[in-house]
C-alpha positions in Angstrom: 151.4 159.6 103.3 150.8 156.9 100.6 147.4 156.0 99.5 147.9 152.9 101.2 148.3 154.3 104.4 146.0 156.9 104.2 143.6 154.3 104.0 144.8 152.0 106.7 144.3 155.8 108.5 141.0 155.9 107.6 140.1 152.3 108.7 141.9 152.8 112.5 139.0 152.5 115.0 138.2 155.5 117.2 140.8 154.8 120.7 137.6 157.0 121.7 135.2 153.5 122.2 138.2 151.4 123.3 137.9 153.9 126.5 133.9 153.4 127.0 134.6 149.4 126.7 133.7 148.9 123.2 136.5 146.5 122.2 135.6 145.0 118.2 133.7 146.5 115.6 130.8 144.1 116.4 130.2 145.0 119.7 129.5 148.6 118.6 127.3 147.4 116.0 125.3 146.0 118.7 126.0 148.8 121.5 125.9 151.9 119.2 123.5 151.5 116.3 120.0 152.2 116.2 118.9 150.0 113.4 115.6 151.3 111.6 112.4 149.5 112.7 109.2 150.8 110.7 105.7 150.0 110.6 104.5 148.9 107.4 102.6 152.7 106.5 105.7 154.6 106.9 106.9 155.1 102.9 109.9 152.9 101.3 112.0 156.4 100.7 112.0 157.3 104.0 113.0 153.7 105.5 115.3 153.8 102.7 116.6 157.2 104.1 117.1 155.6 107.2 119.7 153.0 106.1 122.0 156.2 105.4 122.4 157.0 108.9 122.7 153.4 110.1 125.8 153.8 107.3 126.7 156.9 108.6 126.8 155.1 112.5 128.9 152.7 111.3 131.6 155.0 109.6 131.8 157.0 113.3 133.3 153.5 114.5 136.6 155.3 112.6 135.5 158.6 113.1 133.6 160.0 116.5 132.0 163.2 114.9 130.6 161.2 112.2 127.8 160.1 115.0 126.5 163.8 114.9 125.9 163.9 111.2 124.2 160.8 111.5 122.0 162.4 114.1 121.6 165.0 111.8 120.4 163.3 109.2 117.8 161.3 111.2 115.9 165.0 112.4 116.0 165.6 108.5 114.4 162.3 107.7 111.7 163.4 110.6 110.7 166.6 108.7 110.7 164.8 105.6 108.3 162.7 107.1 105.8 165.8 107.9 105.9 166.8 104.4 105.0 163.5 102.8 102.4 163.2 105.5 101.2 166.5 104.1 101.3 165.6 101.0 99.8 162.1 101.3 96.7 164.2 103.0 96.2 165.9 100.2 96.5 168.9 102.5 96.6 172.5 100.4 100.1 174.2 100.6 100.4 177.8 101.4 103.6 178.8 99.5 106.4 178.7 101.6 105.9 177.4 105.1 107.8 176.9 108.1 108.2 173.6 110.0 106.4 174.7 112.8 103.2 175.8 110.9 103.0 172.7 108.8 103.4 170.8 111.9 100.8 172.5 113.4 98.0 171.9 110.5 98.7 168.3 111.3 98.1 168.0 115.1 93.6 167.6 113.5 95.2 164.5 112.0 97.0 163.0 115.1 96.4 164.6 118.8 97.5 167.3 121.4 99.8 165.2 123.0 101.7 164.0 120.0 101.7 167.3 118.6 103.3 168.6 121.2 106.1 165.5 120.7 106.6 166.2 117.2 107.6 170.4 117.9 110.1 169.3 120.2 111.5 166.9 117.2 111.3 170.1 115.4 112.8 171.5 118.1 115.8 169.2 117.8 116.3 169.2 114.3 116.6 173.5 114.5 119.6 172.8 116.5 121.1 170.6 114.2 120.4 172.8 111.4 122.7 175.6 112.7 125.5 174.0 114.7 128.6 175.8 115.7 131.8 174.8 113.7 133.6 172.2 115.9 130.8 171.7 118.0 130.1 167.9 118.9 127.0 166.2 121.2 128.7 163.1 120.7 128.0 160.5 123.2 124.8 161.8 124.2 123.0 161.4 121.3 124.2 157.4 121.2 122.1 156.8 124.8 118.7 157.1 122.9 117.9 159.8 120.3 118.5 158.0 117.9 115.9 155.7 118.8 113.6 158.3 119.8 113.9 159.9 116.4 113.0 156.1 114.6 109.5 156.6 117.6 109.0 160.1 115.9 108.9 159.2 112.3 107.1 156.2 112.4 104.3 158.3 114.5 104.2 160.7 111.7 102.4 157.9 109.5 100.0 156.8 112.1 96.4 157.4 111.7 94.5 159.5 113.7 93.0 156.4 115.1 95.6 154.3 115.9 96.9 157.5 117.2 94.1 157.8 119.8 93.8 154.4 120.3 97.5 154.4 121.6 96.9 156.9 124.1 94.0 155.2 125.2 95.6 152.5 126.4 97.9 154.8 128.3 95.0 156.4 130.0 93.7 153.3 130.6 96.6 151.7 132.8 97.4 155.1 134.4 93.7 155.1 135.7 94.0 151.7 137.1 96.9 152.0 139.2 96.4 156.0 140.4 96.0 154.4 143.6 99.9 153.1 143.5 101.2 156.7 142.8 102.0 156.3 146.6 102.2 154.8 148.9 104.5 151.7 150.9 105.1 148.5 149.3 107.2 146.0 149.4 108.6 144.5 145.9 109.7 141.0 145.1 112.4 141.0 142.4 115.3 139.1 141.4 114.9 136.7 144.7 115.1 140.7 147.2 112.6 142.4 148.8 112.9 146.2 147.8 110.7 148.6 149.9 109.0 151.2 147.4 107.1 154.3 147.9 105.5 154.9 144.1 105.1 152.7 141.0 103.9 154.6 138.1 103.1 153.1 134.3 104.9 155.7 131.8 103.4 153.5 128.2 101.2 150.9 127.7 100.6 148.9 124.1 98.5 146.3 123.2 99.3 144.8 119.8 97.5 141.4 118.8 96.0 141.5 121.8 98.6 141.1 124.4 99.1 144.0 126.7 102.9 145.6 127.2 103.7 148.4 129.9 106.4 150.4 131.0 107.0 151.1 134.6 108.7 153.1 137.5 109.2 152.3 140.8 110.8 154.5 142.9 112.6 152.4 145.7 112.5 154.3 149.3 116.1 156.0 150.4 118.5 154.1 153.2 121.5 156.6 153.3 121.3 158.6 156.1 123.1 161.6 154.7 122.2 162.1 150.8 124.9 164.7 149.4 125.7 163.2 145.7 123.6 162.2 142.9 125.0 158.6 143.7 123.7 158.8 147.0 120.1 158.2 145.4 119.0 154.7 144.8 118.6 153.7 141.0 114.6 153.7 140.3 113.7 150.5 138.5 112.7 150.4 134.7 110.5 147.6 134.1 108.6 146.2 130.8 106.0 144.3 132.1 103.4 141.7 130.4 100.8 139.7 132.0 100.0 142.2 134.4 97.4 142.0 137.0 96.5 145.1 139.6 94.8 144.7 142.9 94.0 147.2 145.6 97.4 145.9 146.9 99.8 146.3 144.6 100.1 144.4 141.2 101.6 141.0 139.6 103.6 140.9 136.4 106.5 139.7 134.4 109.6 141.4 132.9 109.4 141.1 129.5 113.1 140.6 128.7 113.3 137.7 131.2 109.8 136.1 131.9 110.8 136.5 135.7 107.8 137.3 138.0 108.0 140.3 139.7 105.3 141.3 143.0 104.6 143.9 144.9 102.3 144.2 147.6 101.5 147.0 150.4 103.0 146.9 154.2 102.1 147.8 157.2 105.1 147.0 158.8 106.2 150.0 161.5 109.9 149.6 160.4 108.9 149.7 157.4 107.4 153.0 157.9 110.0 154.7 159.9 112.2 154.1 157.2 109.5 155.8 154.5 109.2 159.0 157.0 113.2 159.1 157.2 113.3 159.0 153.4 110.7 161.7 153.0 112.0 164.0 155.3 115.7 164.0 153.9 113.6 165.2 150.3 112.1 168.0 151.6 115.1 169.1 153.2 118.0 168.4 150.4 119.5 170.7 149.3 117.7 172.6 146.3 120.4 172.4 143.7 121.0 168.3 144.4 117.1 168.0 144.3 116.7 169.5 140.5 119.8 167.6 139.3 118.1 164.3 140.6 114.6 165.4 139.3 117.1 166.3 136.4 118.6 163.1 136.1 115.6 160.7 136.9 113.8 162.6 134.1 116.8 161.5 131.5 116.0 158.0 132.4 112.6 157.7 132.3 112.3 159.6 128.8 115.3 156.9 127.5 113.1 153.9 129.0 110.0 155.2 127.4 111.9 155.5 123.7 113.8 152.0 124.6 110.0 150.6 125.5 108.4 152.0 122.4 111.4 150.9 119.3 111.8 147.2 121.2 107.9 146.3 121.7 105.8 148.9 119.1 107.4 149.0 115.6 108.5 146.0 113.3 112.1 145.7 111.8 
């Protein structure tokens, strides 16, 4: 092979995202790259860091694996973060010290809750750190680690404060609507009427003094017989704004769209024939379909949450 054409080799596009529907180099761009978004505490190095694995993404457009060294990298640039933050504390070093322990010192400088976000980062980047030859994650990682890893390190250079403050706000909305955990609604959006059993806020942010949420609602089942994970309905994701909560249910709009969204408690007996129907073919599923759901549903709402988080929280 000629150095001409190993270079025309190396510059042949993956048939790999021609399968998945990714037809030009700019719609991966847009589909597959995580592009770094920091707030302005988080250190030039590390943002600088960062730009290597957007590189690195954009190589795996010729080369798959390439996406799991970017990945890679990005849990790297997470622990680098926890020793700068170390460092930038002033905090006294103890000779040679494991992730875990420095993480640990840190959790008086940010909370419980985050904490226990940042070992499961750590968590992440150990099984990076002593991969298998040949072994890929591949696709997986390009649904929303990446993004969650950019959520990670810019929480690292939080203060304690904002830290708290954050969560406050969480605790805040959650408290508000416990009394929509469950119950029968009916919920106006896109021009249908969905009938819901649950509508849960998962993240809440208020930056310059508009209020952002992240929401589920779990719509109520109308197969008869459920015997595949398709069977279920999809649960709605929903950024919201301009949100205002009642005894009955709420108001809002979708971020994304501006599109007003309603939902409002029924009394209709239909209506509750068809939430007795739905709870009864739950408690009697099969046990294995129920944890893959549970499974399944969890893999969504942990994507939405990161999704929520990069698009409304940090500042590219």
């Amino acid at each position: 092979m000629t150095e001409k054409e190993q270079i025309s080799e190396f510059l042949k596009p993956e048939y790999f995202w021609d399968i998945i529907g990714i037809k030009s180099q700019e719609d991966f761009t847009n589909k597959v790259i995580s592009k770094g978004k920091f707030h302005k505490n988080v250190p030039e190095k590390i943002q600088d860091d960062y730009k290597i694995v957007e590189r690195l993404l954009f190589y795996s457009y010729y080369s798959y694996p390439i996406i799991d060294e970017a990945f890679g990298k990005s849990t790297r640039i997470f622990e680098a973060s926890i020793n700068l933050k170390i460092e930038d504390l002033k905090i006294e070093k103890k000779g040679p010290e494991s992730l875990t322990s420095k993480i640990k010192r840190l959790e008086v400088y940010s909370s419980k809750e985050l904490y226990e976000a940042w070992v499961k980062s750590k968590n992440l980047r150990n099984t990076f750190a002593h991969r298998k030859a040949g072994e890929l994650s591949g696709l997986i990682l390009v649904v929303n680690a990446f993004k969650h890893n950019i959520n990670m390190i810019n929480s690292v250079f939080l203060t304690k404060e904002e830290v708290l403050e954050k969560e406050k706000f969480v605790e805040s909305i959650k408290d508000k609507s416990n009394h929509l955990i469950e119950g029968l609604f009916i919920m106006e959006y896109k021009g249908k009427s969905f009938l819901t059993w649950s509508m849960i806020p998962y993240n809440c942010i208020v930056i310059d003094g508009i209020e952002k949420s992240f929401w589920v609602f779990h719509p109520v089942y109308k197969k008869s017989i459920i015997k595949e994970i398709s069977d279920f309905p999809e649960p709605f994701l929903l950024n919201l704004k301009d949100l205002k909560l009642d005894i009955n249910g709420l108001t809002a709009k979708i971020i994304e769209t501006n599109e007003i969204i309603k939902v409002s408690k029924t009394e209709n007996s239909q209506n509750k024939e068809s939430y007795i129907e739905h709870r009864d073919q739950m408690e009697n599923l099969n046990l294995d379909l129920k944890q893959r759901y549970w499974s399944y549903l969890d893999v969504e709402l942990t994507k939405g949450n990161s999704d929520f988080i990069y698009n409304y929280t940090w500042k590219s």
